[in-house]
N, C-alpha and C positions, 0 to 999 in steps of 0.2 A: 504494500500500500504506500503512495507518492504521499506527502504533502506538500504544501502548496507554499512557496517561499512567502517568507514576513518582508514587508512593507518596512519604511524608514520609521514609519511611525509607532509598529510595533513592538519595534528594536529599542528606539531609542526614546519614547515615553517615561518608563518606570527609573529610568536616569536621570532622563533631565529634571522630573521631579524630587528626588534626591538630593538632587544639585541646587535645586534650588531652596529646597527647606534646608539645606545646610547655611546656603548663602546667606538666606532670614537671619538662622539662629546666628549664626559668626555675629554679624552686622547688628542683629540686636543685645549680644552680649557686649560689643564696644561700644554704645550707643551710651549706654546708661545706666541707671537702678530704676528699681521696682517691676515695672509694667515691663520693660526691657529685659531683663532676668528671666523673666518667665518663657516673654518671646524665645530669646537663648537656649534654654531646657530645653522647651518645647521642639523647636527646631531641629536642633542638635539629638536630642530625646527620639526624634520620630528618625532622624538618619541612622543612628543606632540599630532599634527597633527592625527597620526595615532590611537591616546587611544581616540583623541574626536571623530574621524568620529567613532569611535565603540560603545562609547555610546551613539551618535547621532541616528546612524545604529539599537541599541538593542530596544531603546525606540518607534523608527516606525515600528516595526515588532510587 
């Protein structure tokens, strides 16, 4: 059974989001306190998140 090659979009989606909730978080942890901080976490927090569900994700397949 063929499949059907991926598109640039569904190559490079799940990255460039990545990339850019890193961007946030970097950028809102020099920014400031408070509200800023969390941005940072948050940000940072969900790039984390998202590289372990992957090699969580790579190791069960």
């Amino acid at each position: 059974m063929k499949s059907r090659p991926l598109g640039l979009t569904a190559i490079f989606a799940i990255p460039l989001v990545v990339a850019t909730l890193s961007l946030i978080g970097l950028v809102g942890a020099l920014l400031g306190d408070g509200i800023w901080d969390w941005i940072g976490w948050l940000g940072l927090g969900a790039c984390a998140a998202v590289t372990g569900w992957a090699l969580i994700a790579r190791r069960i397949r």
